[in-house]
C-alpha positions as CSV (number, residue, x, y, z in Angstrom):
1,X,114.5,165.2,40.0
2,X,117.1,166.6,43.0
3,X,115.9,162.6,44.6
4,X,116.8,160.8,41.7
5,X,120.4,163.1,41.4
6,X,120.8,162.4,45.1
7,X,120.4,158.7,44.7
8,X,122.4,158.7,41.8
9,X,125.6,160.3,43.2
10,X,125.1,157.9,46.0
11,X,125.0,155.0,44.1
12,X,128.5,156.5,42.0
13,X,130.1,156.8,45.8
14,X,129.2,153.5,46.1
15,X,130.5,152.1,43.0
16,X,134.0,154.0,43.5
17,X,134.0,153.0,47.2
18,X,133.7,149.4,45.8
19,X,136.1,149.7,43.3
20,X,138.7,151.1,45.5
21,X,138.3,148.2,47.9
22,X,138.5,145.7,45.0
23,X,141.8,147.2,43.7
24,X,143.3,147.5,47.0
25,X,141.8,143.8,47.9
26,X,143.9,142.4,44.6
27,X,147.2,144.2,44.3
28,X,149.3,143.9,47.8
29,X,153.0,145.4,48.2
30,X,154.4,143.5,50.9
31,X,154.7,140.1,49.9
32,X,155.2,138.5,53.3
33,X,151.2,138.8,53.6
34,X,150.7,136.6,50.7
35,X,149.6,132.6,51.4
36,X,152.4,131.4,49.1
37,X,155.0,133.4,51.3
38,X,153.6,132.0,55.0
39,X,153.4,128.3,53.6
40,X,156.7,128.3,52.0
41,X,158.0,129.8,55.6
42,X,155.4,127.9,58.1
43,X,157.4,124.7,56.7
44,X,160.6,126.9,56.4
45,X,161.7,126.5,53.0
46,X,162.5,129.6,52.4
47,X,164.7,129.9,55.0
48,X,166.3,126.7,55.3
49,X,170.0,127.6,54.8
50,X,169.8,129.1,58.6
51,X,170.0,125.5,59.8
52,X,167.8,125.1,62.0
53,X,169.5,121.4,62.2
54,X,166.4,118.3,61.7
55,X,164.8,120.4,58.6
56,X,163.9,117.5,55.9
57,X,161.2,117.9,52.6
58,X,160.7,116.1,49.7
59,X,158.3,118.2,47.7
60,X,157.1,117.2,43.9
61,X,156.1,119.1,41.4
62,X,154.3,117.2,38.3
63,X,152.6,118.4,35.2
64,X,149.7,115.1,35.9
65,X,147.9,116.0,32.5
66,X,150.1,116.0,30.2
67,X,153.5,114.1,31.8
68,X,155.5,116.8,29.9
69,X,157.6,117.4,33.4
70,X,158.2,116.1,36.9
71,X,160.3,116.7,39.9
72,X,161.4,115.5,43.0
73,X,163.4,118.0,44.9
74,X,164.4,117.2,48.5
75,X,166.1,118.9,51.2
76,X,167.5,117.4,54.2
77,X,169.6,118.1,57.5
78,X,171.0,115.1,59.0
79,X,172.1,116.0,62.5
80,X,173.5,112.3,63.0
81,X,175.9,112.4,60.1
82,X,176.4,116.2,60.7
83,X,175.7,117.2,56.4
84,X,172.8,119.0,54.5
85,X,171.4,117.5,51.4
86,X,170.1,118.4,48.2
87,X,168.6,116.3,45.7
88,X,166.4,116.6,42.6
89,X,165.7,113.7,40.4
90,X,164.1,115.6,36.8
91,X,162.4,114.3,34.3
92,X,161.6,116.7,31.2
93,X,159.4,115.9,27.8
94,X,160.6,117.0,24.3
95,X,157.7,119.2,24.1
96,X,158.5,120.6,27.6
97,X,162.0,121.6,26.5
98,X,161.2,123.3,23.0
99,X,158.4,125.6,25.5
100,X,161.3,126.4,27.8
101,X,163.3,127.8,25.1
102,X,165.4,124.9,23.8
103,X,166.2,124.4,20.0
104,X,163.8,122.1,18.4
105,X,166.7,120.2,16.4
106,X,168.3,119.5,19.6
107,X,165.9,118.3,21.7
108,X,165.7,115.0,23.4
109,X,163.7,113.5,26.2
110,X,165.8,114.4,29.5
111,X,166.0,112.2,32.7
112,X,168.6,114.0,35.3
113,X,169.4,113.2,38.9
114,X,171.5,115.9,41.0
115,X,173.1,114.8,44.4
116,X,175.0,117.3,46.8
117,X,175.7,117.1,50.0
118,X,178.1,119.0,52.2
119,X,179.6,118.0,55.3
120,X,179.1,120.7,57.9
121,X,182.0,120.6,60.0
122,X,184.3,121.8,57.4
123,X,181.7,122.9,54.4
124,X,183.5,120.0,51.9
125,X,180.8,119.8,49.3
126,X,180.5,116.5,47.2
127,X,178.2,116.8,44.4
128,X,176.9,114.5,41.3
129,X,175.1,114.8,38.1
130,X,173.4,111.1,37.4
131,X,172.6,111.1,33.1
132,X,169.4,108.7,33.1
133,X,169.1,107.8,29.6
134,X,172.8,107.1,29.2
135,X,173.4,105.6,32.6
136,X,176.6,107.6,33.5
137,X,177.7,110.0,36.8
138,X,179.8,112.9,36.6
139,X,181.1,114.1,39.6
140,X,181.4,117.9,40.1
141,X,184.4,119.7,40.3
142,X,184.4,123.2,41.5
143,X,180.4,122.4,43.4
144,X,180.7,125.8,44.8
145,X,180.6,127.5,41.4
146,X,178.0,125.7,40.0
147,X,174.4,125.5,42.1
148,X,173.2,122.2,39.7
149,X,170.5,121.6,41.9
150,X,169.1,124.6,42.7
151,X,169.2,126.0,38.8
152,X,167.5,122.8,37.8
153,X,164.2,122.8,40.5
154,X,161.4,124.8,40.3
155,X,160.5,124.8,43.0
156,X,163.7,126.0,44.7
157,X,163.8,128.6,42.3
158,X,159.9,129.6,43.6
159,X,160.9,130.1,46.8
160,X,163.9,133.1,46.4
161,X,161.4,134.4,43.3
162,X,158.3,134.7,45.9
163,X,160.7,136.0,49.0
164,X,162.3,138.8,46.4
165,X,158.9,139.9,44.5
166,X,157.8,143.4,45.5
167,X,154.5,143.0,45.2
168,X,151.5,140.6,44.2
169,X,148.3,140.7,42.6
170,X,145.3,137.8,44.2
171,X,142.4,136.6,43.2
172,X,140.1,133.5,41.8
173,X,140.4,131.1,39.0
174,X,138.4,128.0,38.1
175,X,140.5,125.1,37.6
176,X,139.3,121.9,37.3
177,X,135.9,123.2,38.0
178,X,137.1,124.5,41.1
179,X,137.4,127.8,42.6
180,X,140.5,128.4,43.6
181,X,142.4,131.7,45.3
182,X,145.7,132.4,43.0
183,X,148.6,134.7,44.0
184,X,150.4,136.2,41.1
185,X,153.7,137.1,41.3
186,X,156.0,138.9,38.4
187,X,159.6,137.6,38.6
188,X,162.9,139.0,37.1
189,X,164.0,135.9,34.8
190,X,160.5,133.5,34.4
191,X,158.3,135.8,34.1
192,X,154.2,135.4,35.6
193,X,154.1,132.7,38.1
194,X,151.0,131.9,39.5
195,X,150.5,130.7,42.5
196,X,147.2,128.4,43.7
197,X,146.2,127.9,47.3
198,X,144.0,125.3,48.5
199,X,143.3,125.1,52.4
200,X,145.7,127.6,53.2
201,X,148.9,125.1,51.2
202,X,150.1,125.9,48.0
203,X,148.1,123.2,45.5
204,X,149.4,124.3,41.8
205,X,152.3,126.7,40.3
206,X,152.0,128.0,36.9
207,X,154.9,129.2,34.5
208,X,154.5,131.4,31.2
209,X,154.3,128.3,28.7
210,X,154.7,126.0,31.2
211,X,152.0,123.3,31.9
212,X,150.1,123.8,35.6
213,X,152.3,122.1,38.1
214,X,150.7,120.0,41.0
215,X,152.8,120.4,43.8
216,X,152.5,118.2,47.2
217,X,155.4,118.3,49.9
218,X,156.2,115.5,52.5
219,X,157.9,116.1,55.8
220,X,160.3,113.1,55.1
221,X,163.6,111.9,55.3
222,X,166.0,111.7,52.0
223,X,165.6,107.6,51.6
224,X,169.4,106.5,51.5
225,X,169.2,104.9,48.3
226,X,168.1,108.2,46.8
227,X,172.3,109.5,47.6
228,X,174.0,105.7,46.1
229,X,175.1,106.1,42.5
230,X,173.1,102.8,40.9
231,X,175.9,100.0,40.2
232,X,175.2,100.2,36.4
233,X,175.8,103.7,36.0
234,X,179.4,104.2,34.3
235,X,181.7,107.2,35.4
236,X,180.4,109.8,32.1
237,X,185.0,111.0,32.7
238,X,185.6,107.4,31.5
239,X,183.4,106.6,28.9
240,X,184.2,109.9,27.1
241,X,188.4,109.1,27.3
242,X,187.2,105.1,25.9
243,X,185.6,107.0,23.5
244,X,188.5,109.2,22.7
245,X,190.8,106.4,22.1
């Protein structure tokens, strides 16, 4: 009987041993351990502002099941022309705007393009909102006050949320059929986000009521065409004073 106790309490110490490992295994405090966090810095997203001058990504975030949302944001540093760049080009379903919190009387299918690009000798910023369903530009007036491009990405969004996080929680999910590690982070304004690796780069993100994003970054250069409002594309100022009259 005092064997059987003995091997019993042993096998409790065991068990508690075990769960104290898997607890501290899945809930970490100091995010810049996580995979999302080195990624996002090995290729210096997060801290991109510093300048390190010849920094250039286009990165795309697509929900490839459903086609409810896509992204292209890019961010470039062109050392010739002496100006940083930031561009997004959006595109957003009906029933990806009604999960993100928009009124289902108002919704319509939205296509959105958002150019800035500040000259770094005197910090002039020149910035454009591209409408297009409509086919119209409106040019930004006070660029400093309003961060269009930022507010509108994802993914630049992801990057201050992981950075600021106090802690995270990791682990495995199947998806796809796949075993993948996932980093969960809990943000101040969007809630979960999950965060999937796949050979050590960030593969998938995944909002509260928000389709699973495939992600997939290119260390490329802004193509030029990407910054040229399209010849067809009527000035949004003017159309609203033809309107008027």
């Amino acid at each position: 009987m005092k064997k059987f106790l003995k091997v019993r309490n042993i096998i409790i110490i065991l068990i508690v041993i075990v769960a104290i490992g898997i607890i501290a295994y899945i809930r970490q405090t100091d995010v810049t351990t996580s995979k999302a966090y080195q990624y996002l810095d090995k290729i210096d997203l997060i801290h991109y502002h510093d300048h390190n001058w010849g920094k250039k990504y286009i990165c795309t975030l697509e929900d490839k099941k459903e086609n409810t949302y896509k992204e292209i944001y890019a961010y470039e540093e062109d050392t010739e022309k002496v100006r940083a760049i930031e561009y997004l080009d959006r595109y957003c379903s009906k029933e990806f705007l009604m999960k993100d919190g928009v009124n289902a009387d108002e919704v319509e299918e939205d296509s959105q393009t958002d150019i800035r690009i500040t000259n770094m000798e005197n910090l002039e910023i020149s910035e454009y909102i591209l409408n297009n369903d409509i086919k119209t530009y409106l040019k930004v007036t006070d660029p400093n006050e309003n961060d269009v491009v930022g507010n509108g990405s994802y993914f630049y969004r992801l990057q201050e949320q992981v950075r600021t996080c106090d802690q995270y929680i990791r682990g495995f999910e199947l998806i796809d059929g796949k075993l993948l590690y996932v980093e969960r982070f809990e943000t101040k304004d969007e809630g979960t986000v999950k965060i999937y690796i796949e050979d050590d780069k960030i593969k998938y993100i995944k909002y509260d009521d928000i389709n699973l994003l495939e992600l997939s970054i290119e260390e490329d250069k802004i193509p030029e065409q990407w910054l040229e409002i399209p010849s067809d594309y009527k000035d949004e100022e003017v159309v609203l004073q033809e309107m008027n009259n």
